[in-house]
Structure formats: C-alpha cells, structure tokens
N, C-alpha and C positions, 0 to 999 in steps of 0.2 A: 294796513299794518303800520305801527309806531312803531320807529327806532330810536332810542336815543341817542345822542351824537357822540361821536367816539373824542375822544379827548387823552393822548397819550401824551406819558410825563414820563419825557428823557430824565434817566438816572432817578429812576423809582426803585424803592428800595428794594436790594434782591437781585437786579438786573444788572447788565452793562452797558444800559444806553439802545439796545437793537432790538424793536419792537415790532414783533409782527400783529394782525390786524385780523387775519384771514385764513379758513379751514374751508376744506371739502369733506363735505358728509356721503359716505356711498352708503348707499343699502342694496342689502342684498332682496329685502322685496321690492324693489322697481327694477333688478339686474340692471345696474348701475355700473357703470368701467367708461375708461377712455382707453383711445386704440390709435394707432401710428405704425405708418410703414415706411422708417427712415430708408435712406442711403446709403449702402456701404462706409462702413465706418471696422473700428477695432473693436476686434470680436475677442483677442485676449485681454488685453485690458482695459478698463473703468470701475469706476464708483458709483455708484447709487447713494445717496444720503437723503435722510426724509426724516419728521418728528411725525409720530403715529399715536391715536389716540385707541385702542381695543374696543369693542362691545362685544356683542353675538354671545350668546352665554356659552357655546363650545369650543370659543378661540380656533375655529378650525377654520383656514380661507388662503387664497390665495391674495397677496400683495400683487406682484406684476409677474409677467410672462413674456418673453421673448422665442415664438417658434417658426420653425419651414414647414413644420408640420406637425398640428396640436398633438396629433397618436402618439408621433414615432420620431420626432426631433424637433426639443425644447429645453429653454432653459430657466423653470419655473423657481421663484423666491413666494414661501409660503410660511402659515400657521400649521404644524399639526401637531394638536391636540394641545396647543400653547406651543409647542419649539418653533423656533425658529430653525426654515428649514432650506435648504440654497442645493439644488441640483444642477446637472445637465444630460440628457436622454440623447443618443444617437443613434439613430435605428433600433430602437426598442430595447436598447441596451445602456444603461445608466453605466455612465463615465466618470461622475462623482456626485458625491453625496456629503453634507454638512450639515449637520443636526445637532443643534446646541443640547445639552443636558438641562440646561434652564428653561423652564416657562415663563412666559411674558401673557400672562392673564387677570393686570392688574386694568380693571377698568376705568379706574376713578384718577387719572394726571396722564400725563405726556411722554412717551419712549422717544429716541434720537438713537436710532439706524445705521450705522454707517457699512457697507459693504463693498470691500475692496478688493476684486479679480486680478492676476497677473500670471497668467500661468506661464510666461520668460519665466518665472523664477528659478532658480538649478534648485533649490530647498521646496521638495513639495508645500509644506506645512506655511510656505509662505504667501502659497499659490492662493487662496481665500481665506480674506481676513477680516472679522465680523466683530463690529464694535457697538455697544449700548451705553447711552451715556457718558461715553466720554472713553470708556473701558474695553480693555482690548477680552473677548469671548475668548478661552481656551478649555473648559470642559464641553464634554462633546458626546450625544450617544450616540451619534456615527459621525466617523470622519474619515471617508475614502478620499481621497483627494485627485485632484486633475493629472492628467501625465503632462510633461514640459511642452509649451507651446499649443496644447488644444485651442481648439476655438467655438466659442459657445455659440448659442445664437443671441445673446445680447449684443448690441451695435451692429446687428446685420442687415442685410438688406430685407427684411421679413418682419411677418405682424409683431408688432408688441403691445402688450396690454397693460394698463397698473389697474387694480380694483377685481380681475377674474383672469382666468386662465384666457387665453388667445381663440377658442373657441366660438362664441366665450359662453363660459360657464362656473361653475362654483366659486359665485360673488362673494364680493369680502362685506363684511358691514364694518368701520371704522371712520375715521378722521383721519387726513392728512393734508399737509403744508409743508412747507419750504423743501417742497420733493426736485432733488438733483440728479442730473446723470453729467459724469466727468467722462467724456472718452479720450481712452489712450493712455492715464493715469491711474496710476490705485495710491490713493489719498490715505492720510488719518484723520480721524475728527477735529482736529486742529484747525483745519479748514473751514470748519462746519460750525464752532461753535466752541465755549472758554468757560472754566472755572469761576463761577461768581464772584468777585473779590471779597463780596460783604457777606453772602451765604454759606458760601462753599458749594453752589448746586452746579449743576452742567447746564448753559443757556443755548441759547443758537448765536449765532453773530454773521455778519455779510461774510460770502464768498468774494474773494475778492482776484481769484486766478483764470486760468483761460478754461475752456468748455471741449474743445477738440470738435470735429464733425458734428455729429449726434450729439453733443451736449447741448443741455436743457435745464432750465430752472423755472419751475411750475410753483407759483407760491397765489394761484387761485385768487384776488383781489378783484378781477375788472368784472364787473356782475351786471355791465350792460345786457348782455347776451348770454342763454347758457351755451352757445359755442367759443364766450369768449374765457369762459373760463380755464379752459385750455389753453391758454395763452403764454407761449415762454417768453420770460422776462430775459435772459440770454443775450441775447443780440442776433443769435442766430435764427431766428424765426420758425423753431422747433414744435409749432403747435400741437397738440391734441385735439383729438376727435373727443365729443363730450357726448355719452348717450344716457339716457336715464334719467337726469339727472335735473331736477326740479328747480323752476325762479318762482315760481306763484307760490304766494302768501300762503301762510298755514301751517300744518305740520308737516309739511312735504316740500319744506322751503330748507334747501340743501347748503348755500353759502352760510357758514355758520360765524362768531366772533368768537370762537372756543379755540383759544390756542395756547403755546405754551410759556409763555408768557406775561407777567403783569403789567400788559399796557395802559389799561383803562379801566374804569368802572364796568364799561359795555364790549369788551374784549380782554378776556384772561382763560383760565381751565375753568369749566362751567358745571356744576353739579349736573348729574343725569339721575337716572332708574339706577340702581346697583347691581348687576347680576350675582354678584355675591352674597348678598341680603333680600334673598327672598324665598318665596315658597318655591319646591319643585317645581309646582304644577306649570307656573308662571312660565312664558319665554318671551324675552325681552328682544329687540329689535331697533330698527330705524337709528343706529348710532345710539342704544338704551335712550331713545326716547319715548319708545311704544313700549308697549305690554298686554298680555292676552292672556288669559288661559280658557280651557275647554273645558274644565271639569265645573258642576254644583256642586262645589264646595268654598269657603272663602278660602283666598288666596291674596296675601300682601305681599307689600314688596316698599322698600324703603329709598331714598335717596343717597347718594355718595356724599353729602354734607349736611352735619348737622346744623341748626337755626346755633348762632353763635353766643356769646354770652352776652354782647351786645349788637344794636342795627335793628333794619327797617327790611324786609324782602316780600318779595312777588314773586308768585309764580300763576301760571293757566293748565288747566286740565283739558282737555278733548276728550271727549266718548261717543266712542262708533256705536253705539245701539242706544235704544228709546229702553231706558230701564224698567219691566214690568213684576218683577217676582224674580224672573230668572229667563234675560239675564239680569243681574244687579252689578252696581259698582259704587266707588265712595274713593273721595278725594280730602285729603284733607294732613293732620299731622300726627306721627304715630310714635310711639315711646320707644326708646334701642331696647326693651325690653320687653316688649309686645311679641308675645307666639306669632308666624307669619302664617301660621295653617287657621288665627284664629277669627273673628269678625272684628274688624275696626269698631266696630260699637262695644268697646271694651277700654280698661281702666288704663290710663294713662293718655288718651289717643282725642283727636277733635277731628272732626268732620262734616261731610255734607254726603249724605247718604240716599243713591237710588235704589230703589226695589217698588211694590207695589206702591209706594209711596216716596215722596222724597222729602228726609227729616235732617235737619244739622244734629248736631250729639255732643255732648260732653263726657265725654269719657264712657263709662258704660251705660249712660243715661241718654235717653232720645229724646229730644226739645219740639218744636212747631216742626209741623209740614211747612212745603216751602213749594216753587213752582217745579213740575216734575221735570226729570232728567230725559233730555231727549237728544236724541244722534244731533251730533255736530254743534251741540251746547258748548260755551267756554264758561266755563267754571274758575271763579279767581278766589285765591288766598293770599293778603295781604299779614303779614307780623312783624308785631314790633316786639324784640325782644327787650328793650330799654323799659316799657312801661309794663310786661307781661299781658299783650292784648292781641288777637287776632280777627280778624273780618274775613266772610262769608260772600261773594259777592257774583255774579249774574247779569253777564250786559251792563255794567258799570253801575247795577244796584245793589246797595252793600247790604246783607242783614245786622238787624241788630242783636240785643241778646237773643242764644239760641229757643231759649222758651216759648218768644213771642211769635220770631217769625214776621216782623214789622222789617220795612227796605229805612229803615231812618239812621243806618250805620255811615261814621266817615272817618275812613281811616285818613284821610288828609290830614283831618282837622285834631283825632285822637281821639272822636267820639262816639260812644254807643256802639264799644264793640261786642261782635257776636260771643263770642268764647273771652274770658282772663283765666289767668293761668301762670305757671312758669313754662315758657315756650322756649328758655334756651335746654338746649341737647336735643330736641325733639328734630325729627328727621321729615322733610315731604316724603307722603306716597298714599298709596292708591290700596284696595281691593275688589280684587276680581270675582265675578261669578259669573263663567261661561260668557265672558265680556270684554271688551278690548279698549285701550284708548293711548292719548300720547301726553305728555308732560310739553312746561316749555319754562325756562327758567331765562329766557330773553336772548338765546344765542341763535336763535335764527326770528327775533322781533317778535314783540309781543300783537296782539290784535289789539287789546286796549291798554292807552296810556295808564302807565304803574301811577296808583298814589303820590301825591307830593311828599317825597323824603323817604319812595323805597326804593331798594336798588333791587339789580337781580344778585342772585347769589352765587358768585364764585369768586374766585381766589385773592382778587383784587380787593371784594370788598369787605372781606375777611378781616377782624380784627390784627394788625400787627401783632405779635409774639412777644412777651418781652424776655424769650430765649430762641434765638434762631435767626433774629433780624441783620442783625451785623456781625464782623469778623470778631468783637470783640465778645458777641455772647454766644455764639455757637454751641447748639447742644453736646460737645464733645470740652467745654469748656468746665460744664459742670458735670457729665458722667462719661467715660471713655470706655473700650473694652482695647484690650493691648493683647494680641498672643507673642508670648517670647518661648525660648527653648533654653533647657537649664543647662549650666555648665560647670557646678558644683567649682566655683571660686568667683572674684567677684565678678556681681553681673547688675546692671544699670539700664530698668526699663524706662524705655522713654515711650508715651503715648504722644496720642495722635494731634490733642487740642492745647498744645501746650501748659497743661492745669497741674496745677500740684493739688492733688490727691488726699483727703482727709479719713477715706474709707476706703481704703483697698482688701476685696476678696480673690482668693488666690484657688485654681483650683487645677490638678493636673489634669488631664486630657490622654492622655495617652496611656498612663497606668494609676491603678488603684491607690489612692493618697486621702488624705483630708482635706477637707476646706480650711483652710486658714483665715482667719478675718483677722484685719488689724486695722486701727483709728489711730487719730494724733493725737484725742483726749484724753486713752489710755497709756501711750504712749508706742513707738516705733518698733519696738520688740513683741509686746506682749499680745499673744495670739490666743484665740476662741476657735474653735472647730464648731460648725454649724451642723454639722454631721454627729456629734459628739457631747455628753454633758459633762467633761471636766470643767475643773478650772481652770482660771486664765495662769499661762504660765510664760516666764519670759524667755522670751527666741531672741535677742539681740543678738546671736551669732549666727542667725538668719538673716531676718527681715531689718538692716541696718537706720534707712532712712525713709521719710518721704521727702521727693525733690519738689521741682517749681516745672518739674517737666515729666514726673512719674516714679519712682521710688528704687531704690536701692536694694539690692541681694548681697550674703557673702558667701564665704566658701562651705559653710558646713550644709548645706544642700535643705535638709528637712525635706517638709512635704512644699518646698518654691522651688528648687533651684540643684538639683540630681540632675548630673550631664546625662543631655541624650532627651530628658522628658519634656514631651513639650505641654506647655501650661498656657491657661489664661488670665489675666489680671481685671478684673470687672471694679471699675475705680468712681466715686462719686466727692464731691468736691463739699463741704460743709462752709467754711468763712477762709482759710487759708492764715486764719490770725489768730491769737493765742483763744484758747476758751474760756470764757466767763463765767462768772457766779449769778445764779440764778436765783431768785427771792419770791417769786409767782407762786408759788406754789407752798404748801404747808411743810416738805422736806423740801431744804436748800438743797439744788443739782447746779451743776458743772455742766454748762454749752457752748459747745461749737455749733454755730445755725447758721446757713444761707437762708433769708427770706426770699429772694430769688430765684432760687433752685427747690426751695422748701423741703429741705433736709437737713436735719438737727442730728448733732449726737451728744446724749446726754448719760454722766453718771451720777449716780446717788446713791444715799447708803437708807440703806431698809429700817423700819419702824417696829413691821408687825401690826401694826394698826393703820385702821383706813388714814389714806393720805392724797394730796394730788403731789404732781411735780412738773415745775415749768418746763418748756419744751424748745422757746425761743423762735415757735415759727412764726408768730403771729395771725395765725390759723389755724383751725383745725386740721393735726394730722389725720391724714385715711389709712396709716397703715404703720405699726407699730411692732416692733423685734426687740425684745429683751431677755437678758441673758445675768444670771448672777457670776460674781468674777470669784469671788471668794469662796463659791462651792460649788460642789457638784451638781450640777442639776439643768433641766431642760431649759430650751429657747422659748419661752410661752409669746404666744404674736397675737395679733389683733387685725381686723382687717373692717374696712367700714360695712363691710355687707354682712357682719356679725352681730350688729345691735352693743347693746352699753352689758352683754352676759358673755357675749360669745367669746371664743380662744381656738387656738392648735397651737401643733408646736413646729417648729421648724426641724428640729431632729427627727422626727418622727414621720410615719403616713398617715398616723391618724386621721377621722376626720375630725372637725372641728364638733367640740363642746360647748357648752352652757355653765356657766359659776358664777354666781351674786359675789365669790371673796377673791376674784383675780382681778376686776375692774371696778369694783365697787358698784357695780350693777349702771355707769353711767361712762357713756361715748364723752372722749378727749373734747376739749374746748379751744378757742383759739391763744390760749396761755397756759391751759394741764393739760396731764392726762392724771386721770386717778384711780388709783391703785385699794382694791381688800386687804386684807388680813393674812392673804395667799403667801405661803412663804416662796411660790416660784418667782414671785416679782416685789414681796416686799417682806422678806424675813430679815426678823430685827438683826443689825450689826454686822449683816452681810454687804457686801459691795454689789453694784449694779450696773448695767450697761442698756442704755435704751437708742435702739434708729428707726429716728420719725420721720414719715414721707408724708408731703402734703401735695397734692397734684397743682401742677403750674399747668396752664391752657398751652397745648402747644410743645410740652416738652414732656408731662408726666400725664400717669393716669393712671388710674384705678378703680375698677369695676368687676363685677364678676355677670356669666354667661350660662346656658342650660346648654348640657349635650345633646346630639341627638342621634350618636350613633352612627351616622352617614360618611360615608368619605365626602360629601356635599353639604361638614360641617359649618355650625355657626360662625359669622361674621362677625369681628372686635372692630369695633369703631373706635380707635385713638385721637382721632383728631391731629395727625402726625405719623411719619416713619418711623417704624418702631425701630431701636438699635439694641435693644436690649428688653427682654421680660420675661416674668417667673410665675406658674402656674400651680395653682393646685387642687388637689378636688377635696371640698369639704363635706359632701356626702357621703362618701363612701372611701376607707384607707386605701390610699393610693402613695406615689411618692412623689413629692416636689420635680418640680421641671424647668428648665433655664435654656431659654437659648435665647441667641445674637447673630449680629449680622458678619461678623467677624471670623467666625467655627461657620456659618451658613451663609458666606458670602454670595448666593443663588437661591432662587425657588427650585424647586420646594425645599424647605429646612425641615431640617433633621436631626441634628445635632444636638445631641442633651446629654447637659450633665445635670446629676441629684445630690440638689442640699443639704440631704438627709443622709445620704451615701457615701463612702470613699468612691464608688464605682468607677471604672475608665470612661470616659463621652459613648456614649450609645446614638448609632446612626439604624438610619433604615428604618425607623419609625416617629410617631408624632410629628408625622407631616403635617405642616404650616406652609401657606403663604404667607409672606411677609409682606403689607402694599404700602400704597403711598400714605395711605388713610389709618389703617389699624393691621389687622392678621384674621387671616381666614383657615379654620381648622380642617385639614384633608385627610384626616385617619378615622376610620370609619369604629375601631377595635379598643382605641388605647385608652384604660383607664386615667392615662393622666392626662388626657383633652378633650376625651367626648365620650365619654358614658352614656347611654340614652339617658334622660333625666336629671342626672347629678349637675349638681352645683359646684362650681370653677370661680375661684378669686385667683384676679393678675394683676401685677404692679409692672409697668413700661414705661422706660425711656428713650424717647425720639434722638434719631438718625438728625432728623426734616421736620418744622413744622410741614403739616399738610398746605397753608398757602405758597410753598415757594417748595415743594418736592414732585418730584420726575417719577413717574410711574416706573416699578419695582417688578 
C-alpha cells in the first residue's frame, strides 16, 4: 500500500490553525465497536462530543451505549430513521426520551455532536442538551425528559460501547474522530470547536479543560496496533477495547485520512459512493465505500463529488466477482444526468466494462476488449480535468485510446489517453449486476502509486471558491435571506452578511400578499409583483431604502410591512454602485452587474424588432427573468435547459413553450441576450426589466432534473450548501417553488412559498433534504418536485461552498 505523506498547512484557508489527521471507519459488516468497563464515575452529568461522518443508506444505528443490562437498563444515543435519538431505560421502563425532529442523513461532509447531561438541573428542559454544529437543537418529536437527579448509566461502573449497542449489536457503519467524554460537566460546543473567522463554518479546536474520572479523548491516530487505536489521548489512560476493526491493506483498511478538516492534500472530507444518488436496488456499505446489488438488472450509483473544473484525480475500483454475463460490473465516469436504473454504456458516461467480455466505452459506444475483470482486480481511473483526458489503467498498465485497447497510455506524461472529453462535472461510479465491489479515493491508501500530478479527490484539493473563501466574500455577501415581522411604521431590515442589496424580493409568509420585487436600477420605490402582470408602480411610502446592511420599510405597510405578518426578504447583491450604460448590444440597456456573483440587472426599452441587449456579466447567463414596466403583461423567463426557442413565465404554472419571436431563436452570449419581435420582451416604446444569473462554481447553479415519483427522490448536485433555490416543472403546469434555509432551518424542508401565488408559505410537503453538496427530493406525490418523468429547472444559491461545508 502507497501513502502519500501528509503535509498539513497551519492557517489554510477556512480553518483556524487545528488540524486533525485521523478517522475511524466502523462497519457494520465486520460488527465493528469498541467496548470499556470504566470505574464508577458521574452518572448525572457529562458530555460526549464527537465529529461523525453518516453512510448506511437507512441512517438507522446506534452511536454508543452505556448498560447494567442490554434488556432492561441502558442508556443508548442512536440514529432512528436519521434522528438523533438519546434515551435511558430502567427496568424496562423508559425514563426519558429525546428525539430531534431533524434528520441528519447527509452523507457527503462532517457533523459535530455535542451532548450535554445534567440532570441537577431544577429546569427539566435543561436537563439534555444536544447541539449540531455549533447550534443549540430545540425542535423535537419527542421530548420526555429526565426527573431531577436520575442517574443514567453513562460513567457507570458497566459496559459501554461507541459503534453498537452493549450487547453488542446493531452496528453503526460511519466515521468518527475527536470523540470525547467530559465527566462530571455538561459543556457547550465552545469547548469543542469555533466559528471560522474566514468562512463562517463551525471547525473543531483542542479541548483544553479537565476530563473528570471517566473522561476520554479518542482521536484514533496511533495505527501501530489495531488495539492501539483505542487509545486515550487524555492523560487518564481511558483506553478502548478495539474489535473488528481492520490494519491490513485493502479495502478493509479502517484508519482512514477522512476528516473534517482541510489539513492536507492526503487528509481532508473524502468523496465516497453517494447513498443519495443511486439506484434502489443498490446498498451501499463499508462507510459508502462498497456497493452491491442482487438484482439482473443495471444498477448505478454515483460519487458525492463531482471531477472539478480544474486538477489531476485518482481513484481504484475493487470487485468481488470474476465478471462472466452476470454477474457484470463497470467502473468508470458517469453524467449527473445519466438514468441510475440505466447501463453505463450510455451517452454521457466513460468506462471500463465487465460482463462476458471486458470493453472500455465511450459513452454509448463500446471500444476494444481489454484483459477480463476478475475478483480482487484493481481497476484505476486517472483525470485530468485541465486538458479534458482520462486513462484506463490495470496493475499500473494504462490503456490507451478506448478503440484500440493498446497498455501505451501515461497519464504522468499527458499521453495517449484512453477517453477525451469534457470530464469536468462528471461524477466516479460504478454499475452493478448482481455484483459487488469497493471504491477508494486514497483515504485509507492507495495499492498503486497515483500518476505524477494526481491527487485524490476531496475537499483540500478542490479548487478554491472565489465566493465562500474568506470573510470578505462569503456567500451571504452577495445573496442573503432575512425573515423580519412587519410593524406597519418604520422598520429597518438588517441581513445577515452585511451587503447592501440591489435586488430584494419580499414575500409574506404568514398571510396571503404579493411578491414584491424591487432593484436599485429601477429605483427604491418602484415594485413588480411576480405573481402578477401589472405594471411597475411606485411604493416609495413603502419600500423607502436599500442600505449597506439591508433595506428600509415605512409605515404604510403594503404587501412588506403589516404589523403582526411575518415575511421574508430574499436579497441578491448586483455591483453596490451606480448602474451604467451599456453599448454591447444593438438596444442601449442600463446595468447594474457583479461579475463575481454573476448577476446583472438590466433595463431597456423595446424595439419591436429583433435586437440583443448587453447584460454586463461577461458570460453567459443560464437563467433570465424579464418583465415590461410600462405595461401590463407577463414575466417571460428563460432557463438554459430550454435551448435558444424555449420560455415560461414566472406568473404563471405553465409549462414551458417554444417561440422563434421571444429569443430570436438564439441562447444569450457572454455580452447579450437576444430578443424577437415578441412584444412580452421587446414591444416597441415600452420599458423593460431583465435579471441575469450566471452560475459561479461554488456559490450558484443551475441545472434541471427528472422526477421519479419516489419519496427516494432525485439527488441535486450543487457543488455547495444550498441557502436558497427555486423550482419548477416545465413539463407539466405546476406552480413555482422557493425554499431556504432560513423558513427551513432543519431537515426535512418544507417550507414553500409560490412566485406565482399571493398564497400563505405552505409546510407539510415538498420535502427536501437540504445537504452539504446539493438537495435531495423526499416527496414521492408533489407536482412541483417529482412527478414521475417531468422535467424540473432550479436556480440555487450556497449557504457553503461544498469544500469547506459541515454535513446538513
């Protein structure tokens, strides 16, 4: 096994200087746990504190257990069904219960635990106190709490287990490190770990207080021995018992460099399998580095990070069977748009393919036979996204073009590679037939030395953001979401990233109102209803100002600022500086543009005949909203996954059409967009309003998705924590959809309000997960996120780029 050497850089950006190195992997197929039978110690109060990594596709497991006897008195901390779940049983009679309303079943970044016992307390409520990220938990779908002074059996003189129940049994599959027990104290996270100065993320940081008895600090590094891995660093000499738990090389090599962290190139959060993105059939395992299914049929599954838009990566495949017909399997790179029910030997996708034979592929086309796939083969795929090239490779023999099937490939050198291509967006994985195997992306070491100049792929070596990296560009810098409550006299909202605002949408939440839009280019009064085809009319004894910290109300209320209603302000930031005259285009427009943020707002006035008009992003926008101000009449939009014909409206449910005379039959450039003869976007003498979004890596996005009906909906891949995004189905009329992290500050989200609608926010459906990486759709019914079939365009802006975001 090659490792390459770890090399951590105090005060890398993102961090604060305290870098951890080192995870434990449990799985639940080796029934994997460590086991301890302290001393009497304080059984009402301590802490537990730990950063946990999820897999197991049903988020269902126990963390640790502390019992005198597994039946009938214990005091289990578990997953069920994703909650986070903290009891204590005495004589077969449950004494309290805490069960978070949140699920924590993001698999793709890092959670931070903190759980705080006291049951001294004289305030029940005060008595278990459960913190994530930094954030004190207060929604709850049970929460029976302790009587004063119980005593659990955590720091008792009796088994206790972290990884399964004390039994032991029902294994956890997960990661974890800098796992702590405090006795005798109940802590806050504060202890545990700090606000990013440069990110704004929640990190870890040293402990630096006393441990009591039974305190413990397990942060898994010494890999002499697998009994040394239990090893408290403490002072108190608090070890674990290690069983299951694997040092030999392979895929059953359990000290991992997957942590939460950007310490190094070879220790940071490490792509895996996605349990979120893939076929039913499929169940993923070994901390999602394995995958199986049972059934003849293909079955994919994709990786939690996409190949970036530039770099060098590696990765190794393992497969448990000799591929004959069936079972079959294929390793290789697959399109975020590729059906998972379908055969990797399809359009978009590159490969190296077992079954009766074993062929690399280009997308739907099959190239040379190659040597066949046989159990316990390592299979390598080396990419370079910089030059668009990928290799094939077999015991350190690379192919070259897939045609030939010739070992004359080197990806060292840049030469004779098997597949070209655009490889950035493309995701690793696999397809199964009645076939099983494991990934390895270098967190527990590769078998062969990576090409000269590839890395492995996770978080570290992720291209930097140029929105997210420091305090000064923080995704809340260019889009924020604010909720305030209206008080019908003046009222002065302030957001979160201290940005002054060039596009604020206003919309009530609590009762039936309009959407309000307002920009600086039209000026501070003058409002559009996106729900509505008037024209623009001026509200200055409304909407008074935008500030340098979020925007001004006055007392005549409108559809802002009615005492009592509460509302939300969805704010995006354009230049903060007067808007200019635009000349690019054949009608002269008016822009306000971030080329940074890639959101423009432009007005012009209509022709009637084909025209373009500058836009000022210096790119092409993906996603376009305009509006005439001077009449009445619809919002016509454009989306990239429409073509240079396509349209909707934003008032409306429609689905999306087709007209040669509203775009002039031609997709925006990176200096127009251009406009028909259409008078909803260019009738002569009218005024206009257009907002251009252009996707920033890291911060925006835009893409559209297939339903498929399932509450075990489709996986959005953002490339970042979403904080904001708006959905709609252009197949079939449905109505716009909006939600934030803000109205759904927890999984599952629910929270929608309609564009197109006065309507009050509507909960209790269009469930979403919100993760680290994208959103995953959990409503199996609703027309406006997963229709079997229908086609879904979303525009999103990040919380978090995904290289420096906390699992959600």
């Amino acid at each position: 096994m090659s490792v390459i050497g770890s090399n951590i850089l105090a005060g890398a950006s993102g961090q604060g200087g305290y870098f951890l190195t080192n995870s434990l992997r449990f799985r639940s197929s080796a029934s994997a746990y460590l086991n301890r039978t302290p001393s009497a110690g304080n059984k009402q109060t301590w802490t537990l504190s730990f950063w946990l990594k999820t897999s197991k596709s049903n988020f269902d497991y126990y963390i640790a257990e502390a019992s005198t006897n597994s039946s009938t008195d214990r005091t289990p901390i578990s997953f069920n069904s994703g909650k986070l779940n903290i009891r204590h049983i005495d004589g077969s009679a449950t004494q309290f219960t805490i069960e978070t309303t949140q699920v924590f079943r993001d698999p793709s970044s890092w959670y931070h635990f903190v759980i705080a016992v006291d049951t001294t307390q004289a305030t029940s409520t005060n008595r278990v106190k459960i913190y994530v990220n930094g954030s004190q938990i207060t929604a709850f779908s049970t929460a029976s709490y302790p009587t004063q002074n119980l005593n659990t059996d955590w720091n008792g003189a009796n088994a206790h287990s972290i990884g399964s129940s004390t039994t032991p049994d029902s294994y956890a599959d997960m990661y974890l490190t800098e796992f702590y027990n405090i006795d005798g104290q109940a802590l806050t996270p504060s202890s545990f770990g700090e606000t990013s100065s440069t990110t704004g993320v929640w990190i870890p940081k040293k402990f630096s207080g006393t441990y009591g008895t039974n305190g413990f600090y397990l942060k898994f590094t010494d890999t002499t021995s697998t009994s040394t891995l239990g090893t408290d660093f403490s002072g108190n000499s608090n070890t674990w018992t290690v069983n299951n738990i694997s040092l030999t090389a392979g895929s059953t090599y359990d000290s991992m460099t997957d942590v939460p962290t950007l310490t190094s190139a070879t220790a940071a959060n490490y792509c895996v399998f996605n349990p979120l993105d893939k076929d039913s059939n499929i169940t993923v395992s070994n901390g999602n580095l394995a995958a199986s299914t049972s059934t003849v049929d293909h079955n994919l599954i994709r990786s939690t990070i996409a190949i970036p838009s530039s770099g060098k990566f590696y990765a190794e495949m393992r497969f448990d069977q000799t591929m004959t017909g069936n079972p079959a399997a294929a390793f290789g790179l697959i399109s975020p748009s590729a059906s998972l029910s379908a055969h990797i030997i399809s359009a978009g996708n590159y490969s190296v393919y077992g079954s009766a034979s074993t062929t690399l592929n280009s997308g739907a086309t099959s190239g040379a036979s190659v040597t066949g796939m046989t159990s316990g083969q390592i299979w390598q795929f080396a990419v370079d996204a910089d030059n668009n090239q990928a290799w094939v490779g077999l015991n350190n023999a690379w192919y070259n073009v897939y045609t030939s099937g010739a070992t004359t490939g080197n990806p060292s050198a840049g030469t004779n590679p098997t597949f070209t291509g655009t490889m950035a967006g493309l995701f690793f994985g696999a397809d199964f037939v009645n076939a099983s195997g494991s990934i390895n992306f270098g967190q527990q070491g590769f078998a062969y030395t990576p090409p000269t100049g590839f890395n492995r792929l996770n978080t570290f070596n992720l291209t930097t953001p140029t929105i997210g990296a420091t305090a000064a560009t923080t995704a809340n810098k260019y889009m924020d979401v604010t909720l305030y409550t209206g008080n019908s006299t003046t009222n002065v909202i302030t957001n979160s990233g201290s940005m002054q605002p060039d596009f604020v949408w206003i919309k009530s939440r609590s009762n039936a109102q309009n959407n309000d839009l307002f920009d600086s280019v039209r000026g501070a009064g003058y409002v559009l209803f996106s729900n509505a085809t008037n024209a623009e009319t001026n509200n200055t004894a409304n909407f008074t100002s935008f500030n340098s910290n979020g925007f001004s109300l006055a007392s005549n209320g409108g559809d802002t600022n009615l005492s009592g209603y509460t509302y939300v302000g969805w704010q995006w930031r354009a230049s903060n500086a007067t808007a200019v005259t635009n000349t690019n285009g054949s009608i002269t427009s008016t822009v306000s543009a971030s080329t940074t943020a890639g959101f423009s707002i432009v007005t012009y006035t209509g022709t009637g005949a084909n025209a373009t008009v500058g836009h000022g992003l210096g790119v092409a926008p993906s996603m376009l909203i305009t509006k005439p101000r001077s009449s009445a009449d619809s919002w016509l939009s454009w989306h990239t996954a429409l073509g240079g014909t396509g349209y909707f409206y934003l008032d409306l449910t429609n689905a999306s059409a087709t007209a040669a005379t509203i775009w002039n039959s031609t997709t925006p450039t990176s200096t127009v967009f251009s406009l028909g003869a259409n008078g909803g976007v260019n009738a002569s003498g009218v005024n206009f309003v257009a907002y251009c979004f252009a996707p920033i890596a890291g911060y925006s996005a835009f893409g559209s998705y297939t339903g498929n009906g399932s509450s075990d909906g489709p996986f959005v891949f953002t490339g970042f924590r979403p904080r904001y995004f708006i959905l709609k189905n252009i197949t079939s009329a449905q109505s716009w959809s909006v939600q934030d992290t803000s109205r759904s500050p927890y999984n599952v989200a629910s929270a929608v309000l309609l564009p197109n609608s006065s309507s009050a926010e509507l909960t209790g459906t269009d469930f979403i997960d919100i993760v680290s990486n994208g959103f995953k759709i959990r409503h199996s019914s609703s027309g406006n996120n997963n229709n079997s079939g229908d086609t879904y365009i979303y525009m999103a802006f990040a919380e978090n780029p995904f290289k420096y975001a906390n699992a959600r």
